[in-house]
KEKE-3310 file (N, C-alpha, C; in steps of 0.2 Angstrom, whole numbers, plus 5000, padded with zeros to 4 digits):
npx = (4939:4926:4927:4932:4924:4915:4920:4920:4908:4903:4913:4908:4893:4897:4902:4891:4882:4889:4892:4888:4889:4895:4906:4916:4932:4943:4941:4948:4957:4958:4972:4987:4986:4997:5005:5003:5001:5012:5021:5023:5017:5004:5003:4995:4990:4991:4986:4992:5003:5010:5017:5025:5045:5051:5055:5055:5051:5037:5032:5031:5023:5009:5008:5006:4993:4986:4985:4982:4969:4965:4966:4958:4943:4945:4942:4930:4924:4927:4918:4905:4906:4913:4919:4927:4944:4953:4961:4976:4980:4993:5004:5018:5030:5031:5031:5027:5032:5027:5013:5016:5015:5004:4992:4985:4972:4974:4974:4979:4992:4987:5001:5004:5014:5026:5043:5047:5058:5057:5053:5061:5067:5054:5045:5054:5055:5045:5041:5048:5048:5033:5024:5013:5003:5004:4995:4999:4990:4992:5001:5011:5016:5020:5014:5019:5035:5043:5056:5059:5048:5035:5023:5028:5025:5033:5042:5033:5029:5040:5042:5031:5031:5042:5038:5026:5033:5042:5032:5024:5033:5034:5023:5011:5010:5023:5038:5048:5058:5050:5035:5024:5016:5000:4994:4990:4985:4985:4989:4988:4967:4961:4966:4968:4961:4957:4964:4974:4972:4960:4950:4946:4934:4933:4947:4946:4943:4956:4971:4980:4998:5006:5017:5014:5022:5038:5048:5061:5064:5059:5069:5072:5066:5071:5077:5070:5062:5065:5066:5053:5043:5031:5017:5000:4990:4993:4996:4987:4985:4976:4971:4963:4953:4951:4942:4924:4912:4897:4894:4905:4923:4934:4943:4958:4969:4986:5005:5008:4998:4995:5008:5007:4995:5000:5012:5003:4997:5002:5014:5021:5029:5036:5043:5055:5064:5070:5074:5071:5062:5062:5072:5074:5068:5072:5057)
npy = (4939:4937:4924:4931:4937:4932:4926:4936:4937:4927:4929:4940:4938:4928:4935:4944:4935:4929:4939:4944:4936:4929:4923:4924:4930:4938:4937:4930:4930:4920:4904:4899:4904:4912:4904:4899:4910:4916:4905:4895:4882:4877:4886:4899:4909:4924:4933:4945:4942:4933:4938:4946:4941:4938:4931:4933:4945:4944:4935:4945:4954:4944:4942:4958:4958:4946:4950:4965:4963:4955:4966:4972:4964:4965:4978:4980:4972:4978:4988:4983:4976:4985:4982:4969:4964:4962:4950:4944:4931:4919:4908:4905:4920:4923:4934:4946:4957:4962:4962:4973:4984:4986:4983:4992:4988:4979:4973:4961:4948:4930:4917:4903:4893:4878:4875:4865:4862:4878:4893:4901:4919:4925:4932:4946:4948:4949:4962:4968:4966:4966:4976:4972:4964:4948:4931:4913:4907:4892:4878:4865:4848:4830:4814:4802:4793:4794:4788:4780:4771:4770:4774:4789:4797:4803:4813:4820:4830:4834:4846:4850:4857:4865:4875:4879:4888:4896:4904:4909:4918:4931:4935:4949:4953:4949:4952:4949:4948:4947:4954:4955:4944:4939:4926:4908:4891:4878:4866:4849:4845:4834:4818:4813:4800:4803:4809:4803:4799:4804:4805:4791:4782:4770:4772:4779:4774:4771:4770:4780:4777:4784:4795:4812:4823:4830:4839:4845:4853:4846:4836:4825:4814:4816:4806:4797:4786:4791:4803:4808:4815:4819:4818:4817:4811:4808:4822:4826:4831:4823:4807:4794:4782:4761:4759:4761:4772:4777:4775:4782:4785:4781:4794:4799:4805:4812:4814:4824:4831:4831:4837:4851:4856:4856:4867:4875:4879:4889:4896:4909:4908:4896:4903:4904:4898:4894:4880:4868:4854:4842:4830:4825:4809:4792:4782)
npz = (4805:4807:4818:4828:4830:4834:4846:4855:4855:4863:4876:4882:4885:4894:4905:4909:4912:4923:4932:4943:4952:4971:4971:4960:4956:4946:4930:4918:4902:4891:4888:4886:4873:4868:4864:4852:4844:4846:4837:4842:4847:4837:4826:4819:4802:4795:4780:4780:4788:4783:4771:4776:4777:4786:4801:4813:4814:4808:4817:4827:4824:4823:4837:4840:4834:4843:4856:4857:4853:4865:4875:4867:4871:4887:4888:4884:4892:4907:4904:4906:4917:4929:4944:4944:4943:4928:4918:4911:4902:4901:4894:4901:4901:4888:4874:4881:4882:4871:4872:4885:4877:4870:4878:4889:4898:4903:4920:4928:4927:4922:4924:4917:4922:4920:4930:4938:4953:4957:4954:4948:4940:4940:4945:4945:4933:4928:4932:4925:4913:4910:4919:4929:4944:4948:4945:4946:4937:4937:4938:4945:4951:4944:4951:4948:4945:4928:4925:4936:4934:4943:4955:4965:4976:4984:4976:4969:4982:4987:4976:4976:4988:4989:4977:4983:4993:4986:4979:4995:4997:4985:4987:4989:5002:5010:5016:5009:4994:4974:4978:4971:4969:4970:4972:4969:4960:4961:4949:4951:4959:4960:4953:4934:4926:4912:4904:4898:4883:4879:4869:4871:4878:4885:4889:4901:4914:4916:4926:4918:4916:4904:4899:4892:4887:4889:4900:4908:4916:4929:4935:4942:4935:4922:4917:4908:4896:4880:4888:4892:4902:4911:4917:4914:4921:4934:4940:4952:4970:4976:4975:4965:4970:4962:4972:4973:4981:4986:4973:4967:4964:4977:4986:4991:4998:4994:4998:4997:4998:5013:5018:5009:5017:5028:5029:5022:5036:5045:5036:5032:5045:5043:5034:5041:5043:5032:5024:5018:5026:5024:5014:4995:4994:4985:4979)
capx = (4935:4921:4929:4934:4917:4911:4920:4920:4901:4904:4916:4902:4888:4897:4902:4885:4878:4890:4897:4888:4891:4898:4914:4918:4936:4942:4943:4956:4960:4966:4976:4993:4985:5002:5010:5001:5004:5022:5021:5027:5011:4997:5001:4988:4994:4986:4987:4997:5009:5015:5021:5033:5048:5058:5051:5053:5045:5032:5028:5029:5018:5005:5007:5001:4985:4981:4986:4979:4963:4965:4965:4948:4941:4946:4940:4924:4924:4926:4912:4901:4908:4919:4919:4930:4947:4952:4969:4979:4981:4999:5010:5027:5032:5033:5026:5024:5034:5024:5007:5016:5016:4995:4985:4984:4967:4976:4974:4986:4993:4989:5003:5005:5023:5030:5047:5049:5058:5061:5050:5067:5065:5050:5043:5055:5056:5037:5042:5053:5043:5024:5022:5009:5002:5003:4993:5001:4986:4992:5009:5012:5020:5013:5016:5022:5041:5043:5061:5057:5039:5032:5023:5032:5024:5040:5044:5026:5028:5046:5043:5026:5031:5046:5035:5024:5038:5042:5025:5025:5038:5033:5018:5010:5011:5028:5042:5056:5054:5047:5028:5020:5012:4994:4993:4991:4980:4987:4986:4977:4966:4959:4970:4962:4961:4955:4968:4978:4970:4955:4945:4945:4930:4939:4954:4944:4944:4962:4975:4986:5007:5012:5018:5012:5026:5045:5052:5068:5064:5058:5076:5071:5063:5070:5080:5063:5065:5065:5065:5045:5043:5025:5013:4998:4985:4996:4995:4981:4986:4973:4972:4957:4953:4945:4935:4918:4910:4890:4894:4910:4929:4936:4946:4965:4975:4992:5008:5007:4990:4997:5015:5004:4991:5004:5014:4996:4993:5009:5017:5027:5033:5040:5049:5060:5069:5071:5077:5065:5061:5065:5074:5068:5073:5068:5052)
capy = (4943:4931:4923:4936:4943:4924:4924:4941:4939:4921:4931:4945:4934:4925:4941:4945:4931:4928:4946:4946:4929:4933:4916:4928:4934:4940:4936:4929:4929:4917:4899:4899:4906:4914:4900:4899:4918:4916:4900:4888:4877:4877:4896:4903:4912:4926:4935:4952:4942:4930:4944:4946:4938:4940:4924:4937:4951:4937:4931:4950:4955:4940:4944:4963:4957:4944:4955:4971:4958:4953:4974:4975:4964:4968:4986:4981:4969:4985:4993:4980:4974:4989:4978:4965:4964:4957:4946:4942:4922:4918:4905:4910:4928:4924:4940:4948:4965:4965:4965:4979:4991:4986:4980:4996:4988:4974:4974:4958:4943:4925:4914:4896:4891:4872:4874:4860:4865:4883:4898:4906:4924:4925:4936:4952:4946:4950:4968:4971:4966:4970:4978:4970:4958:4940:4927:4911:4898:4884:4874:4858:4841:4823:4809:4796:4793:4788:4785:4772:4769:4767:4781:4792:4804:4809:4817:4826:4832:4839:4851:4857:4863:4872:4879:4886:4893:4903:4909:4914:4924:4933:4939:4958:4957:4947:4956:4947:4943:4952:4958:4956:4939:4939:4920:4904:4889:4871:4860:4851:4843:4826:4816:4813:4796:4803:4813:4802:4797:4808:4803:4785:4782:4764:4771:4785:4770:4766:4774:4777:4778:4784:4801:4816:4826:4831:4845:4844:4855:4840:4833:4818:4808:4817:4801:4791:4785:4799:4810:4808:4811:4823:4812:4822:4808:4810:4827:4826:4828:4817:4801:4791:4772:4758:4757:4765:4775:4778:4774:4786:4783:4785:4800:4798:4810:4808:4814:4832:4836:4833:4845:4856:4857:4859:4871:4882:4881:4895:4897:4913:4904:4890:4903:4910:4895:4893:4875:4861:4850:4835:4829:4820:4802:4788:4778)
capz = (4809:4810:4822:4831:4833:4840:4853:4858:4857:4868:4884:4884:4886:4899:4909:4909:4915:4930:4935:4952:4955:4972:4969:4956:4958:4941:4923:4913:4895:4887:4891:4885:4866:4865:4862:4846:4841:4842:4832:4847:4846:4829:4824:4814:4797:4790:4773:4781:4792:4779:4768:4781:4778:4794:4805:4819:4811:4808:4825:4831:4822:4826:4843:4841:4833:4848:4863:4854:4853:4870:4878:4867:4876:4892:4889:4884:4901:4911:4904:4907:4924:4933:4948:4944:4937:4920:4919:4903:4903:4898:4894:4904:4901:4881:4872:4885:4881:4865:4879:4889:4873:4866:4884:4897:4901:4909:4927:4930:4923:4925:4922:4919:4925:4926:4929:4942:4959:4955:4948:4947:4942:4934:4947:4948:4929:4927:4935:4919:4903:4910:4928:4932:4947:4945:4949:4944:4934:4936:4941:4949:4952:4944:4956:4944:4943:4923:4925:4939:4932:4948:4959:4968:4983:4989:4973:4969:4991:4988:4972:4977:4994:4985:4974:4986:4998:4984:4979:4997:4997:4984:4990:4992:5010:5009:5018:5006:4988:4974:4982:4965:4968:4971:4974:4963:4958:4959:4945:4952:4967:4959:4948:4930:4923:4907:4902:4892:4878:4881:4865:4872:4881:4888:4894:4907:4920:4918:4925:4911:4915:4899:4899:4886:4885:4891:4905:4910:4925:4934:4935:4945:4931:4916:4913:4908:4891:4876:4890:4892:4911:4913:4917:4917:4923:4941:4946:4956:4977:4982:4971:4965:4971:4959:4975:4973:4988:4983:4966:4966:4964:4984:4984:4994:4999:4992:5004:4994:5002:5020:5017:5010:5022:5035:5024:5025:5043:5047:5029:5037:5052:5041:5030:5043:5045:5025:5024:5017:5032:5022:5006:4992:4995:4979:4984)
cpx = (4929:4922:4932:4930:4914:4915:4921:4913:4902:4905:4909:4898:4892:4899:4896:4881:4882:4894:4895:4887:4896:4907:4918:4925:4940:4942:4949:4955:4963:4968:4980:4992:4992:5007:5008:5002:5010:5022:5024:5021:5006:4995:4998:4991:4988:4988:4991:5001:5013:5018:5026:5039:5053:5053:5051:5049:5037:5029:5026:5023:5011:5003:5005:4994:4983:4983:4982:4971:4962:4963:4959:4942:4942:4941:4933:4919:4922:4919:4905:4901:4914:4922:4926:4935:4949:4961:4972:4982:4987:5002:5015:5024:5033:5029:5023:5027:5032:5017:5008:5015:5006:4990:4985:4980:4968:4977:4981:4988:4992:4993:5003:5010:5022:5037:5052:5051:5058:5055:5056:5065:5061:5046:5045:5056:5051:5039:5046:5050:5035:5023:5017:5007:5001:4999:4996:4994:4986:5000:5007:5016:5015:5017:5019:5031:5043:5049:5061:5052:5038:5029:5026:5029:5029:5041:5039:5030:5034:5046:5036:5026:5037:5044:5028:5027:5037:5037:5022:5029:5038:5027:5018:5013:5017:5032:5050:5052:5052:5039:5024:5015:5006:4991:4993:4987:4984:4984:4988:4976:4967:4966:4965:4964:4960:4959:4972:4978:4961:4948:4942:4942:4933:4942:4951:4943:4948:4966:4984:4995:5011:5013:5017:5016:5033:5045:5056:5069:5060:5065:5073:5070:5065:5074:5076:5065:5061:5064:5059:5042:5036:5019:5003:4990:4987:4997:4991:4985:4982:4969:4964:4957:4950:4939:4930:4914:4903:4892:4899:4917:4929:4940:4952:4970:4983:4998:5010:5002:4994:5005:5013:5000:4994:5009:5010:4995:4999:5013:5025:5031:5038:5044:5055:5066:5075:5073:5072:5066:5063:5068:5072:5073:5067:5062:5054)
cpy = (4940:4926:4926:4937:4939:4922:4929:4943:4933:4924:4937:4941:4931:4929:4944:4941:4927:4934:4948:4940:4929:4926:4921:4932:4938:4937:4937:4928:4928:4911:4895:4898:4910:4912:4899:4906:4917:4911:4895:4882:4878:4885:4894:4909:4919:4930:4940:4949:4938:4932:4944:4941:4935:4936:4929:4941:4948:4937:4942:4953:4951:4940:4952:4961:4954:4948:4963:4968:4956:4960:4974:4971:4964:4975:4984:4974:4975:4987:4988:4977:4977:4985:4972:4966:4958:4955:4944:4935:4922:4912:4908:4916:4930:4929:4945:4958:4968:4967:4970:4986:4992:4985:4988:4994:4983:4976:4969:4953:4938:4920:4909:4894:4884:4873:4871:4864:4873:4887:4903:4912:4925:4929:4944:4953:4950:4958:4971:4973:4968:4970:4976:4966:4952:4936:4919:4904:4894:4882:4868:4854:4836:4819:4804:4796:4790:4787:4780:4768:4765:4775:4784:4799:4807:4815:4823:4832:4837:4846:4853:4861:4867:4876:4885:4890:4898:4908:4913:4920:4930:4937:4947:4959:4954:4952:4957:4946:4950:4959:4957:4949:4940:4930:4916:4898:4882:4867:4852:4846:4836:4824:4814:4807:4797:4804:4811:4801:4798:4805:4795:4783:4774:4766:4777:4779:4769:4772:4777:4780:4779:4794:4805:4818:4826:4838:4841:4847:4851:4835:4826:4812:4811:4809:4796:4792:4791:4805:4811:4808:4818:4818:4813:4819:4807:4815:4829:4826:4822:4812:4796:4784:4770:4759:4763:4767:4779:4780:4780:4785:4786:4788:4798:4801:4807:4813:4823:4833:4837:4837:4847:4861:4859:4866:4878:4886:4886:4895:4899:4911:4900:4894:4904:4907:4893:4888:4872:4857:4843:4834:4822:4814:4797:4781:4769)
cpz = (4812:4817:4828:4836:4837:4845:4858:4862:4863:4877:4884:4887:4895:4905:4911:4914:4924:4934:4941:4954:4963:4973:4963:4958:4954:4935:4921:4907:4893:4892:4887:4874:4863:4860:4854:4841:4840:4840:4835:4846:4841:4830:4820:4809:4795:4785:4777:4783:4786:4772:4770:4779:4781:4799:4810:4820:4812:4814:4830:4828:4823:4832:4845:4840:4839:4853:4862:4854:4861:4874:4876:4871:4885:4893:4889:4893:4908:4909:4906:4915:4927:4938:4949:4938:4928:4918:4912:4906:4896:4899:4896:4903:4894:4878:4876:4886:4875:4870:4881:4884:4870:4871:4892:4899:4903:4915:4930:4924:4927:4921:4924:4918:4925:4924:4935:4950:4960:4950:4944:4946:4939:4939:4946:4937:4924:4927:4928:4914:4905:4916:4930:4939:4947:4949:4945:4945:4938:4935:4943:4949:4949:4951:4955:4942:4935:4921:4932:4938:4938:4952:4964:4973:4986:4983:4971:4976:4988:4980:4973:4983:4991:4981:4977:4991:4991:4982:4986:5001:4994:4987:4991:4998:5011:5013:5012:4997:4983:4973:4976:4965:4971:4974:4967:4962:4955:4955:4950:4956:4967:4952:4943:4926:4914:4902:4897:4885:4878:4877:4866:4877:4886:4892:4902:4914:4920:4920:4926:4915:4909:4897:4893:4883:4890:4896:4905:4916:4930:4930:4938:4940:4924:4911:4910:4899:4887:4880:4894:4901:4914:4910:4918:4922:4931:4942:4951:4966:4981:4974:4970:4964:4965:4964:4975:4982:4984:4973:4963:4969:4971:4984:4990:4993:4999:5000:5001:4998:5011:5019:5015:5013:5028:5035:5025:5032:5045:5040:5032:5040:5049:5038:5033:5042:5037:5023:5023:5021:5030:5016:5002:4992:4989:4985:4985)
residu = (UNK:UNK:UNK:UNK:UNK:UNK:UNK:UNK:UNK:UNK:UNK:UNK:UNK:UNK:UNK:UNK:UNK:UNK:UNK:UNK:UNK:UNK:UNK:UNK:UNK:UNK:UNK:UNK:UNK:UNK:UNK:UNK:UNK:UNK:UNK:UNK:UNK:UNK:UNK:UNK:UNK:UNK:UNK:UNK:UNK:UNK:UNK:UNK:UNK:UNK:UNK:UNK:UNK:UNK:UNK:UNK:UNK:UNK:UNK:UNK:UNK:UNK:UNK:UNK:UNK:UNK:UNK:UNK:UNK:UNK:UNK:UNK:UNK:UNK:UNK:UNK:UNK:UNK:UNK:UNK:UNK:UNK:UNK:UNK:UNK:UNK:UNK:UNK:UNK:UNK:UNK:UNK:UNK:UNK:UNK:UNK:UNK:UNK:UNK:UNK:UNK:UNK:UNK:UNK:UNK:UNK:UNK:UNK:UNK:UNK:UNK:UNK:UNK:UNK:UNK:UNK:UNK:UNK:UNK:UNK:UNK:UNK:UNK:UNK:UNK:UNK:UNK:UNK:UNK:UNK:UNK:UNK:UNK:UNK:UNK:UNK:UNK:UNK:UNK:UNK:UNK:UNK:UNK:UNK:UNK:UNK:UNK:UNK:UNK:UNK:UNK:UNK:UNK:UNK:UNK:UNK:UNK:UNK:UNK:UNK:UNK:UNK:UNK:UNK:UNK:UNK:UNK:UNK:UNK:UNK:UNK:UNK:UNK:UNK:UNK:UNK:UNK:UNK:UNK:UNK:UNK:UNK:UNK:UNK:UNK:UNK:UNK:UNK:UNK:UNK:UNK:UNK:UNK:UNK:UNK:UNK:UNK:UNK:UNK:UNK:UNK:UNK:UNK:UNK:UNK:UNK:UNK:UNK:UNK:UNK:UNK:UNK:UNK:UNK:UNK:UNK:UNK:UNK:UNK:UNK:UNK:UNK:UNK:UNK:UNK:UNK:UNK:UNK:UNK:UNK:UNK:UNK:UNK:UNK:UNK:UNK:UNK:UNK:UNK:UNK:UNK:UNK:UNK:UNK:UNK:UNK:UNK:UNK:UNK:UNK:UNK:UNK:UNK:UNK:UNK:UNK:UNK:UNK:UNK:UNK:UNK:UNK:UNK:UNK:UNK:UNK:UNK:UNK:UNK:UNK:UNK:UNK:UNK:UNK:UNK:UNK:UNK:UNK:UNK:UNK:UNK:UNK:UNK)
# end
């Protein structure tokens, strides 16, 4: 409960202090804390659940209390700031038919999806388990091949323009597809040398090629040893030099930034022909 109450007091406070900010588009709750209620990443125990004996029972239960948690604040978001809606920050679509029965003060959902060239159905999908509007967080491509260990721009290039054909297809105003997408929010602009070994004030200037984790929906590189092909210090579209520019890494648009940009300039026009304009070829 104590912890409950401090960060309940935390989102208030910060609703308060930027709710006529006018960059303000909505509030999200939450980033991918799901995955911890249902026990996929450092679940959290508490004396009612672990009575349970039924692992399922279990995790269902821990997932009423945080989405039941997540609606109260929402509500009391509303009352503070009518204006702006309030979005449920999700991991995938996991938990999400437990959400559809405890959050009616959800307005949409934002999801963070990586699952390479392909959202597959996780739009008409969304329409199933919690009718909501989607905005999709966070997605992307890295740029680092770690089964060639070398970098790779063609590959980043060919799974982010597949992934934003499909997010615009979805779209409200979309003709095809199914309407529910509200748009979405590229991981990410700059690439982060930090990222790998974060705690290590050293490694923030190097930039590190040792992958964090495993997908298998980036097929291109899953053959990289134990599998390890998410690299997360290369997803950046525009790349950061050793060289300094007023005492600031020079910033270099990878080959993702220009097919994207081109991609933006007519979106539409591009889908009619539906056909990706090139294919991924190894660097």
């Amino acid at each position: 409960e104590r912890f409950r109450d401090k960060i309940k007091k935390e989102v208030l406070e910060m609703v308060n202090l930027y709710k006529d900010e006018p960059g303000v588009l909505f509030w999200i709750l939450g980033n991918e804390n799901n995955y911890s209620c249902l026990g996929t990443v450092n679940p959290w125990p508490l004396p009612e659940t672990e009575k349970e004996l039924s692992p399922q029972k279990e995790r269902m239960m821990r997932a009423k209390i945080y989405y039941s948690y997540v609606n109260e604040l929402a509500k009391l978001i509303h009352q503070i700031d009518p204006q702006h809606p309030v979005a449920l920050g999700n991991g995938e679509l996991l938990g999400l038919d437990v959400a559809n029965q405890v959050c009616p003060d959800i307005d949409l959902v934002a999801c963070i999806i990586y699952r390479g060239k392909s959202f597959g159905n996780i739009f008409n999908s969304l329409k199933a388990t919690f009718n909501r509007p989607v905005v999709i967080s966070e997605f992307g491509a890295d740029s680092y091949n770690a089964y060639l260990a070398k970098e790779d721009q063609n590959m980043q290039a060919f799974y982010l323009e597949s992934q934003w054909r499909q997010i615009y297809e979805n779209l409200a105003k979309s003709k095809e597809g199914a309407g529910n997408c509200l748009g979405a929010t590229l991981f990410e602009w700059t690439d982060e040398w930090w990222k790998y070994n974060s705690y290590d004030p050293q490694g923030w200037s190097v930039h590190n090629t040792e992958a964090g984790w495993s997908n298998p929906s980036y097929y291109l590189d899953i053959q990289a040893p134990r599998n390890m092909n998410m690299n997360e210090e290369w997803f950046g579209i525009v790349a950061l030099s050793p060289e300094l520019e007023n005492g600031i890494n020079k910033r270099i648009p990878k080959k993702a930034y220009y097919v994207i940009r081109e991609f933006w300039q007519n979106p539409f026009a591009k889908l009619k022909g539906k056909k990706v304009k090139w294919i991924y070829s190894k660097p």
